[in-house]
C-alpha positions as CSV (number, residue, x, y, z in Angstrom):
1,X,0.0,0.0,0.0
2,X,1.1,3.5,-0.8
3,X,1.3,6.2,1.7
4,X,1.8,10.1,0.9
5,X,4.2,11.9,3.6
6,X,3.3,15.9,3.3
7,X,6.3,17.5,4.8
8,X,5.2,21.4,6.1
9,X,6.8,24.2,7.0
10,X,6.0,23.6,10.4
11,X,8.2,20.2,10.0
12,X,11.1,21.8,8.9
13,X,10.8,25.0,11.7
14,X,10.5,22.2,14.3
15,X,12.6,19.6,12.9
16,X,15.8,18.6,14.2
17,X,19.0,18.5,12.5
18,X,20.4,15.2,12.7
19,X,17.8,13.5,14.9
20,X,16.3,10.7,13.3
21,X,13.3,11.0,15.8
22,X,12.6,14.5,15.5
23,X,13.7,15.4,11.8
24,X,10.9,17.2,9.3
25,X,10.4,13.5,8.2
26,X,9.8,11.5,10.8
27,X,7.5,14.7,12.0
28,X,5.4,14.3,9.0
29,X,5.4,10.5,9.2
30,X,4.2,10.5,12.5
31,X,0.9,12.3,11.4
32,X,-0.2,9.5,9.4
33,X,-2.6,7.3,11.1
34,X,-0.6,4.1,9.6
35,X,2.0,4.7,12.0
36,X,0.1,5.8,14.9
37,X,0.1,2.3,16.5
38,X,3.7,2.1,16.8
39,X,5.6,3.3,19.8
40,X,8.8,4.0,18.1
41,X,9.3,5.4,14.6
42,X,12.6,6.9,13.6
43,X,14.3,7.9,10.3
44,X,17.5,7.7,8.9
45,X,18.6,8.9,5.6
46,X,17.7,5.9,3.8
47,X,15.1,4.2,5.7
48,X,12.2,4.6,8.3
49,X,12.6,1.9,11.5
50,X,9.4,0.9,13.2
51,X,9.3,-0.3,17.1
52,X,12.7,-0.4,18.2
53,X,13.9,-1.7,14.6
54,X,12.2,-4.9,14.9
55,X,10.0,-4.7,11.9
56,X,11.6,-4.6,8.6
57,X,13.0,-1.1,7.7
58,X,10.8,1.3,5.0
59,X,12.6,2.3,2.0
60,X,12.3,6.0,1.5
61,X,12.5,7.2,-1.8
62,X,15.3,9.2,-3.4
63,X,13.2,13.0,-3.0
64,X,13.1,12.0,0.8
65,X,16.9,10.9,1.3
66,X,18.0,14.3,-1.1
67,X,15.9,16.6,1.7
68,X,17.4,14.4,4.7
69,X,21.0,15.1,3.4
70,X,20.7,18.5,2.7
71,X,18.0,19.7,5.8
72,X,21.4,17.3,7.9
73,X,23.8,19.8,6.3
74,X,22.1,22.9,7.5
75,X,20.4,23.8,4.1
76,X,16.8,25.0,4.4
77,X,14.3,23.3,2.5
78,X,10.3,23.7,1.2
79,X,8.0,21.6,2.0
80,X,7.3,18.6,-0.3
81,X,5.4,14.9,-0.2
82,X,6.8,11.9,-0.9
83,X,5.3,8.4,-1.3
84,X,6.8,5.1,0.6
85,X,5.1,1.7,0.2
86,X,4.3,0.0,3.7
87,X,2.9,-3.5,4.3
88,X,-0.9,-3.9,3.9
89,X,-3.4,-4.8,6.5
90,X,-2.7,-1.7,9.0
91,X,-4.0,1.0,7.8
């Protein structure tokens, strides 16, 4: 199943350089209900991990990694939405 991420302004004033917990992205994915049951979600630059990295990682796709690495380096970004394909059968 496909899942649109909407990362805001707000993200990006309130994300966290280098935090994988508190970046814009893992902000925005946190707002999806899909995720909601989960107690931990955090983000890398590559990936999103799911309850204390016990469920298989989510790919994030290459728009997503390019505003990690850059919003990482300092570099202000605009908001954007991404897609990322997660398991079926909690939605």
């Amino acid at each position: 199943m496909k899942l649109t991420v909407n990362v805001t302004e707000r993200d990006i004033k309130y994300g966290k350089i280098q935090n994988g917990h508190t970046c814009p992205v893992a902000r925005a994915c946190r707002r999806l209900k899909y995720f909601r049951n989960y107690k931990d979600l955090a983000v890398s630059v590559t990936h999103v991990y799911l309850d204390m990295w016990l469920i298989s990682p989510i790919p994030l796709p290459y728009e997503a990694k390019r505003f990690i690495q850059l919003f990482d380096r300092g570099q202000v970004r605009k908001p954007f939405k991404f897609e990322i394909e997660v398991p079926d059968g909690k939605e």
